[in-house]
VOPAGU-2260 file (C-alpha; in pm, 1 decimal, decimal comma):
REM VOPAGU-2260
SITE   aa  ch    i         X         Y         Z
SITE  UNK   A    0    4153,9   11844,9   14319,6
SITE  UNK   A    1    4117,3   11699,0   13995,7
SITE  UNK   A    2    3886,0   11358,0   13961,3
SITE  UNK   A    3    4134,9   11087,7   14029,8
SITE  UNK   A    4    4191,8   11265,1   14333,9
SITE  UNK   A    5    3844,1   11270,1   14425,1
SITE  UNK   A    6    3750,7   10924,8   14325,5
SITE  UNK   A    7    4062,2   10830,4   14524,5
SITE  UNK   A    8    3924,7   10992,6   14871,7
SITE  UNK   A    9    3593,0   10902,0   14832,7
SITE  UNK   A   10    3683,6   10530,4   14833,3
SITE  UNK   A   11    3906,9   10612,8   15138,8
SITE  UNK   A   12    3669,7   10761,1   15281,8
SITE  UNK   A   13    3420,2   10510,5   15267,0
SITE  UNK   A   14    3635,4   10330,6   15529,2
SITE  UNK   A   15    3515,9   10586,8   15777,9
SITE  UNK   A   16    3162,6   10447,5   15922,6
SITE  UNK   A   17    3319,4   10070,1   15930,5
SITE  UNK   A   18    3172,0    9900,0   16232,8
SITE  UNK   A   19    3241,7    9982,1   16625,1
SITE  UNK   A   20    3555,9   10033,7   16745,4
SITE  UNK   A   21    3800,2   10124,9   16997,8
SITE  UNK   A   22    3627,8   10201,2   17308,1
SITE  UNK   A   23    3271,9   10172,3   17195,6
SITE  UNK   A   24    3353,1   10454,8   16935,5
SITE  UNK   A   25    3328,5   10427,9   16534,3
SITE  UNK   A   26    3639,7   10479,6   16404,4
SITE  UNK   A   27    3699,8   10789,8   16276,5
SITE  UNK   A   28    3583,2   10929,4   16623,2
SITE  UNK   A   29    3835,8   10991,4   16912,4
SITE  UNK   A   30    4034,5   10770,3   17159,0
SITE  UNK   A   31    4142,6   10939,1   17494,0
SITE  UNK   A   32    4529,9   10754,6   17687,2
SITE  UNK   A   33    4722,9   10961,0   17960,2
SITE  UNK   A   34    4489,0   11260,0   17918,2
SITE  UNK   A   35    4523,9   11309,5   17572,7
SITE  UNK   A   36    4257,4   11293,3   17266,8
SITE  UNK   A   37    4379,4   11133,7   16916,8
SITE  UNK   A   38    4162,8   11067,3   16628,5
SITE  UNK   A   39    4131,9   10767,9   16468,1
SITE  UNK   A   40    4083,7   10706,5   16074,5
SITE  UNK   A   41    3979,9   10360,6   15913,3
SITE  UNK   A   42    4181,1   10311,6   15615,2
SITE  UNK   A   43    4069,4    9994,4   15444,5
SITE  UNK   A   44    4053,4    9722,2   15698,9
SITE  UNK   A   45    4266,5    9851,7   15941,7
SITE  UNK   A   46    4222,8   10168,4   16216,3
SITE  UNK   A   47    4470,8   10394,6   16252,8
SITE  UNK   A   48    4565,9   10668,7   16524,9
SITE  UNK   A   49    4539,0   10988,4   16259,0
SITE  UNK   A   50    4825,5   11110,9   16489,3
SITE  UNK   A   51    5145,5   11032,1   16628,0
SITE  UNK   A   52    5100,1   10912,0   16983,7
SITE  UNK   A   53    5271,0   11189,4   17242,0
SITE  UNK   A   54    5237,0   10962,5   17588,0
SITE  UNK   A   55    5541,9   11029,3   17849,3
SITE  UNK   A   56    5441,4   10690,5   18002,1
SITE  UNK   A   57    5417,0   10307,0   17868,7
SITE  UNK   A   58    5052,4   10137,9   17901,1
SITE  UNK   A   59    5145,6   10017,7   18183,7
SITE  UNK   A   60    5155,7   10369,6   18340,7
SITE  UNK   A   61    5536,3   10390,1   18427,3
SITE  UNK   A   62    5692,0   10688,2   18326,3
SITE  UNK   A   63    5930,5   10669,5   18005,8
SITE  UNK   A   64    6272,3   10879,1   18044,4
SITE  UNK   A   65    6316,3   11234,6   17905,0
SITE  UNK   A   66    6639,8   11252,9   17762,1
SITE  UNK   A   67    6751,9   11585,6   17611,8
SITE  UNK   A   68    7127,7   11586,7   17617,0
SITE  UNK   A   69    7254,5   11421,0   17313,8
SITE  UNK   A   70    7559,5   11233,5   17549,8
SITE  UNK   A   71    7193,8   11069,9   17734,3
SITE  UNK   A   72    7049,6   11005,1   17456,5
SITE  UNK   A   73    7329,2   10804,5   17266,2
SITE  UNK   A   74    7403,2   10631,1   17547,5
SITE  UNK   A   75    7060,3   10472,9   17598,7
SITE  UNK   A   76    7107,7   10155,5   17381,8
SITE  UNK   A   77    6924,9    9903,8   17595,5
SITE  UNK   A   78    6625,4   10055,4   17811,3
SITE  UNK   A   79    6315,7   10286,6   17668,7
SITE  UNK   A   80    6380,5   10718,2   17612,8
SITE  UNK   A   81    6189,0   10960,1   17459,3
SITE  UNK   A   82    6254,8   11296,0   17349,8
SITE  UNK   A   83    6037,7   11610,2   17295,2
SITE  UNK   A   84    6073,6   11836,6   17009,8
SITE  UNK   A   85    5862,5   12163,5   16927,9
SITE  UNK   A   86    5762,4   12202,1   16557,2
SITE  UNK   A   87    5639,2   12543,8   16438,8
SITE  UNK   A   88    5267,0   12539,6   16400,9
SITE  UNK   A   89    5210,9   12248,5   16647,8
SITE  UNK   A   90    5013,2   12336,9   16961,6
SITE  UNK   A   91    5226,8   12060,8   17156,7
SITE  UNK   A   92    5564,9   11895,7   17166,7
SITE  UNK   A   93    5611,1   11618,8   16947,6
SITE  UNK   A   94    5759,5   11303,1   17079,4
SITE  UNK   A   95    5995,8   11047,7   16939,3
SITE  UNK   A   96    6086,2   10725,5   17094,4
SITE  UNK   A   97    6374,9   10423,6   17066,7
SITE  UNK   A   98    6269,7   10102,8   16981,0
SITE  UNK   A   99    6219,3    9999,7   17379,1
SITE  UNK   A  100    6033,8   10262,1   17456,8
SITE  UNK   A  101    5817,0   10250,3   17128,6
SITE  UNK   A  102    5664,4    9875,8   17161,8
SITE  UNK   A  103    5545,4    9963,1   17445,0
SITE  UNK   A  104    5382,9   10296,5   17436,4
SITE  UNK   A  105    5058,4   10232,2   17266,3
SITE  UNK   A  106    4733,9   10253,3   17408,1
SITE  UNK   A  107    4519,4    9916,3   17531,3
SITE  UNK   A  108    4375,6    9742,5   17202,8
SITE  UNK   A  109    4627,1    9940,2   17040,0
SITE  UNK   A  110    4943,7    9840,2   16941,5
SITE  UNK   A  111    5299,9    9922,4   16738,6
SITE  UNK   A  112    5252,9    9766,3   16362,6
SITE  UNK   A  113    5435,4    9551,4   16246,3
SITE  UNK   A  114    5612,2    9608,5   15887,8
SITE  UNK   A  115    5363,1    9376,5   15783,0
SITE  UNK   A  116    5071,5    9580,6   15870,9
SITE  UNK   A  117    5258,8    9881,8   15740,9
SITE  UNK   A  118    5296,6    9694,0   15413,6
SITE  UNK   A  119    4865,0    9667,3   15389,4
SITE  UNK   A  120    4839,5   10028,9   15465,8
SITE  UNK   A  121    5088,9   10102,6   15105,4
SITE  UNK   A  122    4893,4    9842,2   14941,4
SITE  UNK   A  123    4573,4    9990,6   15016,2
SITE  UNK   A  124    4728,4   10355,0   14903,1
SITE  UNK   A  125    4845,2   10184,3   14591,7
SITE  UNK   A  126    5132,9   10093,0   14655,2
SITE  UNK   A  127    5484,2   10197,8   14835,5
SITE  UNK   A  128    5586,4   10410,7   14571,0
SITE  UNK   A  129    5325,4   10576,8   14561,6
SITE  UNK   A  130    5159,1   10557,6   14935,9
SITE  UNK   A  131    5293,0   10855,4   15106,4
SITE  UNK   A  132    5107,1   11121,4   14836,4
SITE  UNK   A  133    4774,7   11039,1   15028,9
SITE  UNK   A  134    4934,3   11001,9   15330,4
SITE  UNK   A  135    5082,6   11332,6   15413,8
SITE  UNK   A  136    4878,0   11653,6   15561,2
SITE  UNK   A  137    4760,5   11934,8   15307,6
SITE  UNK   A  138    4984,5   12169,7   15558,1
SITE  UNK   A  139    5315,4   12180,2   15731,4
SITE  UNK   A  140    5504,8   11977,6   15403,3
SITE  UNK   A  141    5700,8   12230,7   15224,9
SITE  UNK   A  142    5632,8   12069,5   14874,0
SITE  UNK   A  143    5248,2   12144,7   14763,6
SITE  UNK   A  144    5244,9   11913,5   14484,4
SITE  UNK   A  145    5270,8   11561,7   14679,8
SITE  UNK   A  146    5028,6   11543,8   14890,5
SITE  UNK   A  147    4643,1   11521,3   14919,8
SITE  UNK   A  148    4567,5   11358,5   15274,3
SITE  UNK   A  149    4336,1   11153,2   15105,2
SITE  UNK   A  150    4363,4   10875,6   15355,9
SITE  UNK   A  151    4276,4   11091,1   15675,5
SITE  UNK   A  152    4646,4   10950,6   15793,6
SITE  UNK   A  153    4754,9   11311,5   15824,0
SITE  UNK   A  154    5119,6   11247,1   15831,5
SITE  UNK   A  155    5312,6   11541,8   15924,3
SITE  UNK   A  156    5707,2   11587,8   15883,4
SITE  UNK   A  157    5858,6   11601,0   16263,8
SITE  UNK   A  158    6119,2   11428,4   16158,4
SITE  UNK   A  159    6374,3   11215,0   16382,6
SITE  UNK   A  160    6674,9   11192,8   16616,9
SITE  UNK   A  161    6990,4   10944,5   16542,0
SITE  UNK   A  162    7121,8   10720,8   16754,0
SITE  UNK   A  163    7413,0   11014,7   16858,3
SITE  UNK   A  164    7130,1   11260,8   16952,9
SITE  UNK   A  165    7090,1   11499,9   16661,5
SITE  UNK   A  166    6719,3   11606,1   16558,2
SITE  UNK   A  167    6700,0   11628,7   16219,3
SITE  UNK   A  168    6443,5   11636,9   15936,7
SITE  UNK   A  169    6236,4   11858,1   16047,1
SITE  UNK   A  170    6021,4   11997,7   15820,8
SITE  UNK   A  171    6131,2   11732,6   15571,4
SITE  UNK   A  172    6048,2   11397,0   15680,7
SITE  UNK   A  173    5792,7   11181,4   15892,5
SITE  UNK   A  174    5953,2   10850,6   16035,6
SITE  UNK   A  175    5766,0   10596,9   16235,7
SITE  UNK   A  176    5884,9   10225,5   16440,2
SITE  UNK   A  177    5766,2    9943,8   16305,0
SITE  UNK   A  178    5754,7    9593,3   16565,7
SITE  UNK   A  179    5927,0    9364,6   16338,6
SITE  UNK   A  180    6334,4    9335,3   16406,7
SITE  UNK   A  181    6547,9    9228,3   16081,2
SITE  UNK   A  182    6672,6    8939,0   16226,9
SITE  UNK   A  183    6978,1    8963,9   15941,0
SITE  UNK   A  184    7101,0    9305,3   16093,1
SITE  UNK   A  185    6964,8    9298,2   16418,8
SITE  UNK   A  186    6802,3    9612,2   16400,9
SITE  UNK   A  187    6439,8    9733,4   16360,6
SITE  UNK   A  188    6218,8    9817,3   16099,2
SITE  UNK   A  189    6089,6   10174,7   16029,9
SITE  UNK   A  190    5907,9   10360,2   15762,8
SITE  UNK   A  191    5866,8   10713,4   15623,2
SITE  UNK   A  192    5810,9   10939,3   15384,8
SITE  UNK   A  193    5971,3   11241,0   15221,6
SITE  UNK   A  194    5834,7   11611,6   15150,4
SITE  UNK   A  195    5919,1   11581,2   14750,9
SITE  UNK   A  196    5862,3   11207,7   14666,7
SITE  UNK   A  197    5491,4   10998,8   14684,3
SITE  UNK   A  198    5716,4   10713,5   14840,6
SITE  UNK   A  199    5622,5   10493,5   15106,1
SITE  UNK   A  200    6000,0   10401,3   15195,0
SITE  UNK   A  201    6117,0   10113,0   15462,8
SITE  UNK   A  202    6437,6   10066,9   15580,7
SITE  UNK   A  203    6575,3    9868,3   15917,9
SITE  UNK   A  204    6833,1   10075,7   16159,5
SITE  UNK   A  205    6989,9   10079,2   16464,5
SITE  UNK   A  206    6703,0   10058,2   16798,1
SITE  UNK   A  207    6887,7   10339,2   16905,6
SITE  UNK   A  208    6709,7   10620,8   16709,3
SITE  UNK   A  209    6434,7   10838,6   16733,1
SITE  UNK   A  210    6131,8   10794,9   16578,1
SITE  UNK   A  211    5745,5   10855,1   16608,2
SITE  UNK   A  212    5502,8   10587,8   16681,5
SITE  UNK   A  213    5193,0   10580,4   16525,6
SITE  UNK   A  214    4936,9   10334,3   16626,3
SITE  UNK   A  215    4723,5   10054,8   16493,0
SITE  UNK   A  216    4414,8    9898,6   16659,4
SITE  UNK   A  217    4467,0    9531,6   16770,1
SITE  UNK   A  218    4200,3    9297,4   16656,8
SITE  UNK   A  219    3904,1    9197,4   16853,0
């Protein structure tokens, strides 16, 4: 790690003792939903799940449909789905969401950012182009030279599923909802970041794919 680095993460880190948080913890501690622990980062003003969410049911408890076919999945255009994946390495299966289900499956006091709140996040990591180098985990990533996990956001590339229900990216990519539709298009939002670019990238698409969902905390 060579000192810009290290300056870099020790700022970040600072972020990590900032005030009481979700569920009486600091963040940077742990948050438990639907039987399942995540940790939490603080990255500048804003707390973070340091993991993609994995629930199989919205906050309000119902369950969200598991759709594995890819005729199922492409014809879900108007009500939630999920989808499981395995990715080598991973302990469990990661899961990717459509737009219905994903604005809905964050915890209490948590909810789906908006492109808005995605757009702090790069600002904080200076800057979309160059956001995703802190952003990504120091394993998993193919590429060793763009990434540093700096931020604690521990992105990791499990990829996505398009709207006719192929997987793909995996290995390559990380991919995330946002909540804010572009009213132009009528589609959605979403962010991610390659394994050999810095980038930050945004980009709105049909509600119909499958993406992770990775949390913010709402504010008091």
């Amino acid at each position: 790690m060579n000192v810009e680095q290290w300056v870099l993460q020790f700022i970040l880190g600072l972020g990590f003792a900032v005030g009481l948080r979700a569920q009486g913890q600091t963040c940077g501690g742990f948050i438990s939903h639907q039987g399942q622990r995540y940790a939490t980062v603080q990255i500048g003003n804003q707390c973070w799940l340091a993991e993609n969410i994995r629930a199989t049911a919205n906050r309000s408890g119902e369950s969200i449909p598991l759709l594995t076919s890819t005729e199922a999945w492409s014809e879900q255009v108007l009500s939630p789905a999920r989808c499981e994946i395995q990715i080598p390495g991973e302990a469990e299966p990661m899961v990717l969401y459509n737009r219905w289900a994903a604005q809905e499956v964050c915890p209490s006091g948590w909810h789906l950012p908006s492109l808005e709140e995605w757009n702090v996040l790069a600002s904080k990591l200076g800057g979309w182009g160059v956001a995703g180098y802190t952003m990504k985990s120091t394993s998993s990533w193919p590429s060793k030279n763009n990434r540093t996990n700096a931020s604690g956001f521990n992105a990791k590339p499990h990829g996505m599923r398009d709207a006719e229900g192929a997987f793909k990216f995996q290995g390559e990519g990380s991919y995330w909802w946002t909540s804010s539709d572009d009213n132009l298009l009528m589609d959605t939002w979403f962010v991610w970041i390659e394994d050999e670019t810095m980038d930050l990238f945004r980009y709105s698409f049909f509600n119909t794919m499958g993406f992770s969902v990775r949390c913010i905390q709402s504010n008091p």
